[in-house]
N, C-alpha and C positions, 0 to 999 in steps of 0.2 A: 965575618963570613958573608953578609947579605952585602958586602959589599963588591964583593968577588964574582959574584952571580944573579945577571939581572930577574932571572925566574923566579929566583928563593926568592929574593928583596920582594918583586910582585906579590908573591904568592904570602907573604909576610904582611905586605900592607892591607892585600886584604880581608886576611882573616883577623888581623890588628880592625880594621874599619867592623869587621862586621860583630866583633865584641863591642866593641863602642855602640853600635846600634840596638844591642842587646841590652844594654847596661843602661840606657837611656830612659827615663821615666817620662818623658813627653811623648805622648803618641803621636803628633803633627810632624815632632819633627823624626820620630821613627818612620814612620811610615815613607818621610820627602828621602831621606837615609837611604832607607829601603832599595828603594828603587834606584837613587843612584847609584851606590851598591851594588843592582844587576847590571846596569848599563855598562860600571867599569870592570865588572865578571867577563861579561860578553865579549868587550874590547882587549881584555888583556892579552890575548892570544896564549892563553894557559887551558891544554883543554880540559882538563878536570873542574875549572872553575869554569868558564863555559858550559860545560854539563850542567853544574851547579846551579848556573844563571838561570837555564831550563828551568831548571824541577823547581826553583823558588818562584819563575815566574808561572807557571802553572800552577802553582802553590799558596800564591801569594794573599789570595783573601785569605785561605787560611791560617798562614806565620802572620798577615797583621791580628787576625782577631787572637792567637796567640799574645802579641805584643798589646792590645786593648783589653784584655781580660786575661792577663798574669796568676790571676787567684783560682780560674777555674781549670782543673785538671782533670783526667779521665780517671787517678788515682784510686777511687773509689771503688770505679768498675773492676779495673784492675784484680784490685783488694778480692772482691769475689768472684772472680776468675778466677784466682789463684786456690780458693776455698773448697769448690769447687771441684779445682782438677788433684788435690791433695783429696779429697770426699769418693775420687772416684779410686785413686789410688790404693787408697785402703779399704775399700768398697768390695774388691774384686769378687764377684761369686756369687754377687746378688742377683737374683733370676729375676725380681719384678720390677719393673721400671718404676710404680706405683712406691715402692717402698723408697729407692733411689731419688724420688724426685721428693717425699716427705723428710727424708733427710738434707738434704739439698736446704731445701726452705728452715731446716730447725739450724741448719749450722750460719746459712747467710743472713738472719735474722736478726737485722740491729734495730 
């Protein structure tokens, strides 16, 4: 089928390239990837990946420090967000902010 249609085939290589970049444990050459990457977005004349080009290149310190520190996530926060808005859930009816906020602190308390 991506032979039939030059879009698909584009639009195939490179989201094909940009796993590859993903999957890469060198940051040098992540990062050199990277950008080639946007340059052939830009050019492809696909405008969804054009858009895309955009937002990564505005983006971009922050998907490489993504790509340079893999291990640190926002997961955490996350975690007590979530805690949090389930605390408030079953909370409903509490009149003093003061009590609301001591539970808060006893349940996100690791």
């Amino acid at each position: 089928m991506l032979l039939y249609n030059d879009d698909l085939h584009k639009a195939h290589f490179l989201k094909e390239k940009f796993y590859d970049i993903c999957q890469d444990h060198k940051y040098s050459r992540q990062r050199k990837n990277f950008f080639d990457w946007i340059k052939a977005a830009e050019t492809s004349g696909l405008a969804e990946f054009e858009k895309c080009a955009r937002t990564y290149r505005n983006w971009a310190k922050e998907i490489l420090h993504a790509f340079k520190y893999p291990h640190i996530t926002n997961g955490p926060t996350e975690g007590f967000n979530n805690k949090i808005k389930v605390l408030k859930r079953i909370s409903y009816g509490i009149r003093k902010f003061e009590r609301l906020r001591t539970r808060i602190f006893l349940v996100t308390d690791n």
